[in-house]
N, C-alpha and C positions, 0 to 999 in steps of 0.2 A: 267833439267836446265832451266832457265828462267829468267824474273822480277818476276811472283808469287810467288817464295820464298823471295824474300828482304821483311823485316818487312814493313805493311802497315802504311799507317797515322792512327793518331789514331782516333776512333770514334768519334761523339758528345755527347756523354753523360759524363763521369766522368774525370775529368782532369788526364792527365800526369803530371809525377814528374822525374827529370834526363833525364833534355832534351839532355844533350852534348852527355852523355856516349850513349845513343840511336843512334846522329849522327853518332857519329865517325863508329856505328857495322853497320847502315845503309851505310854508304858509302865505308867502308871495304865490305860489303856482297856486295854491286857492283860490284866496282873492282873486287872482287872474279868472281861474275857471266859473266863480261864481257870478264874477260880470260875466264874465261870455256867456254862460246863464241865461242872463238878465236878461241880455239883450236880445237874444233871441225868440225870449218867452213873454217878452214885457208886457205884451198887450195879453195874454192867457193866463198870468199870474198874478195874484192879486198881493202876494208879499212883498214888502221892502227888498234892496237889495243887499242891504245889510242883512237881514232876517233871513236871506238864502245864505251868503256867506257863512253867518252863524250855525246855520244847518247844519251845512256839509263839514266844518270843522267840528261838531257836534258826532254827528258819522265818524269822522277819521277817530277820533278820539275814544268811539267805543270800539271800531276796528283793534284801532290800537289795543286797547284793553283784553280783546278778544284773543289777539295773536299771544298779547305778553302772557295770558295763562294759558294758550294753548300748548307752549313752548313750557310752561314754567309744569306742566304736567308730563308734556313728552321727557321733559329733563330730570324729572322724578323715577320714570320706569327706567331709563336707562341709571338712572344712579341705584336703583334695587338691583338694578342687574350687577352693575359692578360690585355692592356691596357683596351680595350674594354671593356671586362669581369668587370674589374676595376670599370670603369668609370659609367657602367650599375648597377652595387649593390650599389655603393655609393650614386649613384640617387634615387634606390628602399629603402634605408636605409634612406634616406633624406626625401622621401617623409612620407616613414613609422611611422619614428619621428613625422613627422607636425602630420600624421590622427592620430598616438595614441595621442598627445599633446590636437588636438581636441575632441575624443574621451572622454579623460578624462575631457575635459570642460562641453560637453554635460553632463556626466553621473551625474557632480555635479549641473550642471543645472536642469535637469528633478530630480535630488534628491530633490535638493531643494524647486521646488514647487511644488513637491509629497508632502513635509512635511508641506509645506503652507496651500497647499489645503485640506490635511488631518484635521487641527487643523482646519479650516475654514468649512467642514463639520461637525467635532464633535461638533462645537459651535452650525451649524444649528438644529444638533439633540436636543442638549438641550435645545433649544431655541424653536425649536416644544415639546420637552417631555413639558417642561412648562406651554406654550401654552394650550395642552391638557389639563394639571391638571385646569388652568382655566377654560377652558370649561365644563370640569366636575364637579368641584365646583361651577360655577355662575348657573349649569344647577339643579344641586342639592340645591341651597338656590331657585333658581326659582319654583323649582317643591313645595318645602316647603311654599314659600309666597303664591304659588296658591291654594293649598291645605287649607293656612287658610281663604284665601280671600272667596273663597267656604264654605267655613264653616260659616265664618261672613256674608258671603251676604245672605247664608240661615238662617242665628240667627236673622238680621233684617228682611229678609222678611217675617218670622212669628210672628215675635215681630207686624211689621209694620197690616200685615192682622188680628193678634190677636187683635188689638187696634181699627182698624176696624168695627172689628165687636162687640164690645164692645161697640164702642159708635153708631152703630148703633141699638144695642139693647137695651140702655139707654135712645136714642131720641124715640123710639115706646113710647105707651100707657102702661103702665105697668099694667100686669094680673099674674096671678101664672104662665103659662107658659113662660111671655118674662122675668119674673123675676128670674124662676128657670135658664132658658137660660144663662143670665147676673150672675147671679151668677158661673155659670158652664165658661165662657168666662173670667170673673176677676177673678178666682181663677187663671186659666192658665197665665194671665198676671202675677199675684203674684209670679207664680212658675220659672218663666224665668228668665234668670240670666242675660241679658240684662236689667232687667227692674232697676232705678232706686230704692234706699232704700224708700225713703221718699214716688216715687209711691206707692212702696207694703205697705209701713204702712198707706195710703190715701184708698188704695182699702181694704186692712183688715180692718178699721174702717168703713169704708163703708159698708162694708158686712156683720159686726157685730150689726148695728143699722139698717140694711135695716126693714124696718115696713112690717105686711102682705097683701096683698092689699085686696081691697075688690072690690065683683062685684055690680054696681048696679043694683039693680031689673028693672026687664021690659027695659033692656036695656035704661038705664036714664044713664045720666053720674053723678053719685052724687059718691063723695069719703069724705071719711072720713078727717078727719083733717090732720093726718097723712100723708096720700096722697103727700100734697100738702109740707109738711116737705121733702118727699123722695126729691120730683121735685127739691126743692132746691136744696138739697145737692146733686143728681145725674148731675142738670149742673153744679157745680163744679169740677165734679167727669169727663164730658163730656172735658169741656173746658181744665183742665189738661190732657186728653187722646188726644186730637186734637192736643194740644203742643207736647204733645212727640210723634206720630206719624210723626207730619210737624219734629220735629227733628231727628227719625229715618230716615226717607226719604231725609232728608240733609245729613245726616252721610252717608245713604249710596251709594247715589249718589256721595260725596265726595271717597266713597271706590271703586267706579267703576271709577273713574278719576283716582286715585292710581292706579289702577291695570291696565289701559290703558297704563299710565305712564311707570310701570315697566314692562311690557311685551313689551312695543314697548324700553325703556332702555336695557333690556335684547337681543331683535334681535339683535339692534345696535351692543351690544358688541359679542354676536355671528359673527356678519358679521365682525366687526374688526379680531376677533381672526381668526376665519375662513378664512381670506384676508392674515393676519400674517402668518399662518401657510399654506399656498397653497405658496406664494411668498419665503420661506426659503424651501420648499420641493422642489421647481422649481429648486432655487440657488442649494441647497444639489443634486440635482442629475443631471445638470450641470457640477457642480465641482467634484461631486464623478467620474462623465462619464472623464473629464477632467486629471483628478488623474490618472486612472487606464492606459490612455491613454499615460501619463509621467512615470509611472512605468515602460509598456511597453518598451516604446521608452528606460528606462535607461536599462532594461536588454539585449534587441537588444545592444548596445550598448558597452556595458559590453564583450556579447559574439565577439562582432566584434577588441572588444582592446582585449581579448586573442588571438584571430586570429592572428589578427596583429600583438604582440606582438612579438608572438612565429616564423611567418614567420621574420621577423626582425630580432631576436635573430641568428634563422639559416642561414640568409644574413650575418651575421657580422664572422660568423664562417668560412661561406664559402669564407668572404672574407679576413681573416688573413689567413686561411688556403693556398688561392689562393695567394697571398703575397708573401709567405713564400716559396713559391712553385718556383712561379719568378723569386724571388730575390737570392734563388739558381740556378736555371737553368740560370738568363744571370751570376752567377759567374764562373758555369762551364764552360760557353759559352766564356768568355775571355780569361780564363784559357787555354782552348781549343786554340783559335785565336791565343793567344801569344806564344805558342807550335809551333804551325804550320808556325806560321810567324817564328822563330825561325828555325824551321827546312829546310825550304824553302831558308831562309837566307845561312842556313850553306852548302847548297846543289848548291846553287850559286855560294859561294866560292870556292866549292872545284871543281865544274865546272873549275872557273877560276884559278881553284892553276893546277888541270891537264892539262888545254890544254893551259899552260904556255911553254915558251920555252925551261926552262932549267929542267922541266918535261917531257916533249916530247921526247926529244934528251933521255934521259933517259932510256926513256920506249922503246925508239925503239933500245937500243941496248941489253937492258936485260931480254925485255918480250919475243923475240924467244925462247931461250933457255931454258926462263922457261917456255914456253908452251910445248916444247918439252921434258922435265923430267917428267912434267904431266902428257902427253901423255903416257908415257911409262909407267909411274907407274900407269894410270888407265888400261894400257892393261895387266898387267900381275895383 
């Protein structure tokens, strides 16, 4: 016999339902316990047995009290905790929003002048391929003009010394030797293909009429009639080779002026292209170095908004999850409270419906005797 058989309060975790019909067996299982009480102690106890009954529901009643704020303070830290908890991921979900919101600004940022500078290289490249093709075409018509200018300038220069000596072989005394010589020197002038038309047919009529010479005896200078016919016609033959030698010599001096011209033409645009193309390979790898640099940064990027994303996602989980959780536990929780207040109520009452007057008188005239049938029917 005891209080630890009278039904306890109820826990904090899941609500009661049928709060009265609980009373009523709680407050009967009292009275029950406080006669059995009685009867066991009647002769050791000097109180009424109403006055024990009163007791004990005096106990449950602070019990009771006891429990409902010990509950109603456990149900306070856990609601800090939720609030807390709450308060903490809504923040980490706030902030989480901002960096992926930036995140994704970045990633379209460095996309986009990944793409800038991408198209901004490929222009460099062809803008060098180009370039090259210039240089290798103005370097191939160069090599081609030089090669003829070499050619020309060796066409005159044996044009120029073949005339030379032509007329220097024309101004000697003429004998079969400086004759045969001059013949063998204006043939060569006839056969060049610099030479004027009208020269060659001047120096072939000349070659065709040349007279034989003759020597005079005993070393006299007598010539024949003849002679004195060559002389003429050879300074004619002299004075037109002087002409077109002084105009060889013009031409080709005019062709070395040219070819100064366009070799130092040629540097120039060497060095332009050369300058073009150093100043876009500079740019080009620059920006290519620039590019790869913004790639980077967007896949860094990239990987930090999945990060992000995905802790976010399971903040949001945790905290509907967490919610839900709450927002049951404070339902139980008042469920709870309003039980307990209710049963503490009723435990009140009947406090005060027992140790009522017209209760009292009652019990002291007709709980003797039934503690006395009890008595006897627990002894046999």
């Amino acid at each position: 016999l005891g209080a630890s058989k009278c039904p306890r309060l109820p826990p904090p975790h899941p609500p009661m339902q049928g709060a009265m019909p609980v009373l009523r067996r709680a407050a009967a299982c009292c009275v029950a316990v406080a006669l059995g009480a009685v009867s066991g102690q009647a002769a050791a106890v000097k109180s009424t047995p109403v006055q024990k009954v009163i007791e004990l529901m005096e106990n449950m009643l602070a019990k009771g009290k006891a429990e409902k704020q010990a509950e109603q303070v456990q149900f306070a830290a856990y609601k800090q905790f939720c609030d807390d908890t709450t308060a903490n991921k809504k923040r980490a979900i706030q902030e989480a929003t901002g960096k992926i919101e930036k995140l994704q600004a970045d990633i379209e940022q460095h996309a986009t002048i990944a793409e800038k500078l991408g198209r901004e290289v490929a222009a460099h490249d062809e803008d060098i391929a180009v370039w090259k093709g210039d240089v290798k075409a103005a370097t191939n018509v160069r090599d081609i003009d030089k090669a003829n200018y070499d050619a020309t300038h060796k066409d005159y220069t044996e044009s120029i010394d073949a005339l030379n000596r032509a007329i220097e072989t024309l101004k000697k005394k003429v004998g079969k030797k400086e004759q045969a010589s001059f013949a063998q020197v204006t043939q060569q002038l006839a056969d060049m293909n610099r030479m004027p038309a009208d020269v060659k047919r001047s120096i072939q009529a000349f070659l065709q009429d040349e007279p034989e010479p003759e020597e005079s005896p005993e070393g006299l200078d007598v010539r024949a009639p003849e002679a004195y016919g060559y002389e003429s016609k050879s300074g004619g033959i002299i004075d037109m080779l002087e002409k077109l030698s002084d105009k060889f010599v013009g031409e080709r001096t005019q062709l070395e002026k040219d070819e100064e011209n366009s070799k130092h033409a040629y540097e120039l645009m060497m060095q332009d292209l050369q300058a073009e193309i150093d100043d876009a390979s500079e740019a080009r790898e620059e920006k290519s170095g620039s590019r790869a640099k913004h790639l980077q940064g967007k896949a860094e990027a990239e990987g930090d908004l999945e990060d992000t994303t995905s802790t976010r996602d399971e903040d949001k989980k945790y905290l509907d999850d967490l919610v839900a959780t709450c927002e049951e536990k404070a339902t139980d929780f008042e469920a709870r409270q309003q039980l307990r207040a209710e049963e503490l109520d009723a435990i009140t009452k009947a406090i005060e419906i027992v140790a009522s007057g017209a209760v009292k008188g009652s019990a002291e005239r007709h709980l003797p005797s039934a503690l006395l049938q009890r008595s006897s029917a627990a002894s046999l």
